[in-house]
C-alpha angles and dihedrals in degrees: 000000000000124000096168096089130081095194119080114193120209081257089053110115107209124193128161130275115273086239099051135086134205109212142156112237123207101201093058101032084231149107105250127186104226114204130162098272108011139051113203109197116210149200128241093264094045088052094045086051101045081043085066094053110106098134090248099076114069117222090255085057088044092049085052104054089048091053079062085058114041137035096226125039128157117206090206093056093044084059102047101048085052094057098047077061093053093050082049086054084227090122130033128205140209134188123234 
């Protein structure tokens, strides 16, 4: 798994950090990642993404199965959400 890259690519296969959780929080009515040192609150769609990211699934796969959700998705976005999380090292990615 590499964490060192900003760029992922539609064959990158993002899951998240060993030390990150994805969790819904009460008292804010929200999906937070929860990391040591950090809580990263999201939006419905940032919750419904990270929730794709089992390493298997490769962003092109992710960006499918949204497009089954939701009326709008844009692939770049996708990928660059995905890769603030990387330089957050929130998320790691590995090439298949």
């Amino acid at each position: 798994m590499r964490t060192d890259r900003a760029v992922v690519e539609a064959t990158s296969r993002p899951a998240l950090a060993p030390h990150v959780r994805l969790r819904f929080d009460r008292s804010r009515s929200n999906h937070v990642l929860l990391g040591p040192e950090e809580v990263v609150v999201l939006n419905g769609t940032g919750a419904a993404i990270l929730g794709l990211c089992d390493g298997r699934r490769t962003v092109a796969e992710i960006v499918a199965e949204l497009h089954g959700r939701y009326d709008r998705v844009a692939d770049g976005e996708v990928q660059r959400f995905l890769a603030r999380l990387v330089a957050k090292r929130c998320v790691e990615v590995s090439d298949g």
